[in-house]
N, C-alpha and C positions, 0 to 999 in steps of 0.2 A: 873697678880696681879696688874696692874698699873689701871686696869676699876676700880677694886677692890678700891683701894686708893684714886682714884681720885673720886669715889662715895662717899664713908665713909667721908672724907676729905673734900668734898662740904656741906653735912649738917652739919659736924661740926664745923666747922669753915668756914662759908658761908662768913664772912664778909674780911676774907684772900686777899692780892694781888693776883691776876690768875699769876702774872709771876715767884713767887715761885715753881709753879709745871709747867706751859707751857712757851712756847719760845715765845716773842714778835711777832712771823712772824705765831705764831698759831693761836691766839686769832686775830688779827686782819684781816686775812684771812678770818678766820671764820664771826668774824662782818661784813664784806666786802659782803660776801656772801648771808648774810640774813639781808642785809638792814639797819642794825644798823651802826648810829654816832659812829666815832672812837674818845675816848676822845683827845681833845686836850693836855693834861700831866697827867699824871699818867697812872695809868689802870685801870680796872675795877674790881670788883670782884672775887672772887673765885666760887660763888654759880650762877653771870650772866654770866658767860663763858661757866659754867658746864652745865648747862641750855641749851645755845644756839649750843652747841655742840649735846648736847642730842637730838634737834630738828633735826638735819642733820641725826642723827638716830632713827628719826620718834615719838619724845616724841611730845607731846599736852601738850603745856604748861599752866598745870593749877597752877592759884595758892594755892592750899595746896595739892598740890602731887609735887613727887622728883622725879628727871628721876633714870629708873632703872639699870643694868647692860648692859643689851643689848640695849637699847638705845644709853647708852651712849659709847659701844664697836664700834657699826657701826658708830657714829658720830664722836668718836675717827679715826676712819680708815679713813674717810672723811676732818676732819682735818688735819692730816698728809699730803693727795695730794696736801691741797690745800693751808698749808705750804709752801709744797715745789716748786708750782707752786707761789707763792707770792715769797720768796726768787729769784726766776728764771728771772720773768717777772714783780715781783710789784714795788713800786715805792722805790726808792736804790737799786735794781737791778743795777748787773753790764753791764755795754753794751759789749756786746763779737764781736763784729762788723769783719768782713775780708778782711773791706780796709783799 
């Protein structure tokens, strides 16, 4: 249900914070990975996140088409790794060191 929401929720309110529906270590993961400037304060979008998440699950970013469900289901699944590899290893990372 959450591909679902976070579809519907992107065209409708495209102009939205992204950090209402994703976690800071999502969306900037995901920027991280496809090349995009991490804004220095604020965030970005709701509608550029959804986007560039969509592309991780194989959307061509045109401009007047929307990414669709499966798009942004596999892109979805691909931010979550690389979330949780950004929390692990990104930068505020904890150092878990064994000396």
């Amino acid at each position: 249900w959450r591909v679902m929401f976070v579809c519907h929720l992107g065209r409708d309110c495209p102009e939205m914070d992204c950090e209402v529906i994703f976690e800071t270590s999502e969306w900037k993961s995901v920027y991280s990975v496809l090349g995009r400037k991490i804004p220095e304060q604020g965030c970005p979008s709701l509608n550029e996140v959804v986007r560039a998440i969509a592309q991780l699950g194989g959307f061509i970013d045109r401009p007047k088409d929307n990414p669709g469900t499966q798009t942004l289901w596999v892109g979805l699944q691909r931010a979550y790794d690389l979330s949780n590899a950004w929390n692990c290893f990104g930068p505020g990372a904890k150092n878990f060191s064994t000396s």
